[in-house]
C-alpha positions as CSV (number, residue, x, y, z in Angstrom):
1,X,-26.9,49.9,37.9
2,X,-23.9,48.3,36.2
3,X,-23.3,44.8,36.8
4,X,-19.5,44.5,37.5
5,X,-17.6,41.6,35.2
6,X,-16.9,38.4,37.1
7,X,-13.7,36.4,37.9
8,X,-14.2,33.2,35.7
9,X,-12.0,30.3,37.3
10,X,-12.3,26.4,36.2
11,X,-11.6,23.5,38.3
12,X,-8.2,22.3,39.3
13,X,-9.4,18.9,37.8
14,X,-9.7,20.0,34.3
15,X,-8.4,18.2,31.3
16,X,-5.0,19.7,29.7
17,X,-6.8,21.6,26.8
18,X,-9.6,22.8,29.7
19,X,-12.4,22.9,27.3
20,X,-14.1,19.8,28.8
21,X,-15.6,21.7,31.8
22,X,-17.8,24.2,33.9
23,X,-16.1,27.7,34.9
24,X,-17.3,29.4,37.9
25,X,-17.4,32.7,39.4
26,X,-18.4,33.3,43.4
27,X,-19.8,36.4,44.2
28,X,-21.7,37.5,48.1
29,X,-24.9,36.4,46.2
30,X,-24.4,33.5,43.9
31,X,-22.4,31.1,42.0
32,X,-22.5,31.8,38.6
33,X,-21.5,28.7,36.0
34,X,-20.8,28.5,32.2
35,X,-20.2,26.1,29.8
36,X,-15.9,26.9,29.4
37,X,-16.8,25.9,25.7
38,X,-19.5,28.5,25.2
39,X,-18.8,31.5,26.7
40,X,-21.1,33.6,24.8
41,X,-24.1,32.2,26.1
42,X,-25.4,33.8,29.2
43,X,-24.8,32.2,32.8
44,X,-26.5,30.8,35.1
45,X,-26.5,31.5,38.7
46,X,-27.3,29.3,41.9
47,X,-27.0,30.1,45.2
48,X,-24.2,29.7,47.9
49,X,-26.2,27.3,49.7
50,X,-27.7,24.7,46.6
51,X,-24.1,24.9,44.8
52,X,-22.4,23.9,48.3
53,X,-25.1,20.8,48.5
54,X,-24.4,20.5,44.7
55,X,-20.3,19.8,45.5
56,X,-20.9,18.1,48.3
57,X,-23.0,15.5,46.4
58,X,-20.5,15.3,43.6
59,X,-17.8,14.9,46.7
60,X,-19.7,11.6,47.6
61,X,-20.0,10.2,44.0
């Protein structure tokens, strides 16, 4: 089974060089986050649920 390639996207927030952040790419089953410096190195992935907590504590910081 082929894994299909995923839409990267970073946040609107990022510095003017954007190589200071996360990127992200949503799929039915996960969020999948990089480093936007390191592309290379594998992913990880979280699901929908955690990553929503995840932003919604960052939200409250």
């Amino acid at each position: 089974m082929s894994t299909p390639e995923l839409d990267w996207f970073k946040s609107s927030y990022s510095s003017a060089q954007g190589d200071s952040c996360i990127e992200v790419a949503i799929t039915e089953q996960a969020v999948h986050v990089r480093d936007s410096k390191d592309v290379v190195r594998r992913p990880f992935a979280v699901g929908r649920e955690g990553w929503a907590h995840f932003v919604g504590f960052a939200a409250e910081s």
